[in-house]
N, C-alpha and C positions, 0 to 999 in steps of 0.2 A: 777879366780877360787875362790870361797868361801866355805867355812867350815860349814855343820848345826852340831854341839853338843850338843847329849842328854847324860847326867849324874844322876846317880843313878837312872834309870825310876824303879819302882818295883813295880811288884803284883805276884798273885799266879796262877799258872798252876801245871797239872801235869806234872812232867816232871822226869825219871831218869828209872833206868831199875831194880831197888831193887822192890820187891811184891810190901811193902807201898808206893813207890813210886808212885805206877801206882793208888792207889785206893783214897789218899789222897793228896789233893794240898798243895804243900808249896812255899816259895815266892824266886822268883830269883830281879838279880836287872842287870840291862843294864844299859852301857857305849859305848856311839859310838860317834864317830866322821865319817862328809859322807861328803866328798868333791864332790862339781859338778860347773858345768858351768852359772856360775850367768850373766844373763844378757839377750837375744832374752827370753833366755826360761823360765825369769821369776825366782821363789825361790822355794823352797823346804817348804809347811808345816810341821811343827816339830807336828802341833796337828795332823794330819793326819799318819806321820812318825811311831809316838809311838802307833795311834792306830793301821795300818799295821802290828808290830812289834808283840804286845800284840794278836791280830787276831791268826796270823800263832803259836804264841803258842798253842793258848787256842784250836783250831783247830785241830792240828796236834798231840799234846799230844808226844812229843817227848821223846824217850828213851834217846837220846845221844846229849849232847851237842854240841859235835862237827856238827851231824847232824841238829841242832835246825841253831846254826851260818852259814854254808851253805846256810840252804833254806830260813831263813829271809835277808839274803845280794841278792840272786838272786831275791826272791819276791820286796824285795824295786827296783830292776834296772829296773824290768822289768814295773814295776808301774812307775818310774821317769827314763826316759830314760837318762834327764841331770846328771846322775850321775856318776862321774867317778870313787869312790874309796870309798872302808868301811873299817873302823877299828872299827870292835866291839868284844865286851867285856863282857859275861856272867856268873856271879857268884853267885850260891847259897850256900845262907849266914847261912844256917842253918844243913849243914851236918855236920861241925866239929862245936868243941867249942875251938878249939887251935887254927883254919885258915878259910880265906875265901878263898874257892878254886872254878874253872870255867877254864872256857877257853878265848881263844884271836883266832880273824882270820881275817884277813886282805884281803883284794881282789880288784886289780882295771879291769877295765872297758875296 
């Protein structure tokens, strides 16, 4: 088994369920680690990974994080089947000025 890690990925999307939320992008920033099956089946693009990832944002325009973590761990399994396990990690960096807050969600295969 090997590990792909992407840390800090970040750009902007809409995303959150406040009015400005929905009409102005602001920037989230991703952290994952995505265990899979290294070997018949080859490695895992990490440039393709982050574009997948960035894709089902910019696409989806998600209200809820939790829902955002969800559908980008299914979309990447169903794209790379060798994968057995996500830990990802979404946090926008600009609601608070005391904290960076987001979510975590983890799912194997």
């Amino acid at each position: 088994m090997m590990t792909l890690v992407i840390e800090d990925f970040s750009f902007e999307c809409i995303v959150g369920i406040l009015k400005e939320e929905r009409t102005k992008t602001q920037p989230i920033e991703i952290t994952a680690l995505i265990d899979y099956e290294h070997g018949n089946s080859g490695f895992l693009d990490y440039m393709k990974i982050c574009k997948e990832i960035k894709k089902e944002f910019v696409i989806k325009k998600f209200r809820l994080l939790e829902d955002a973590a969800i559908s980008v761990c299914n979309t990447l399994k169903s794209k790379n089947p060798q994968i057995l396990k996500i830990n990802i990690k979404i946090i926008k960096p600009e609601v608070r000025t005391d904290a960076r807050v987001g979510v975590a969600y983890e799912v194997e295969f």
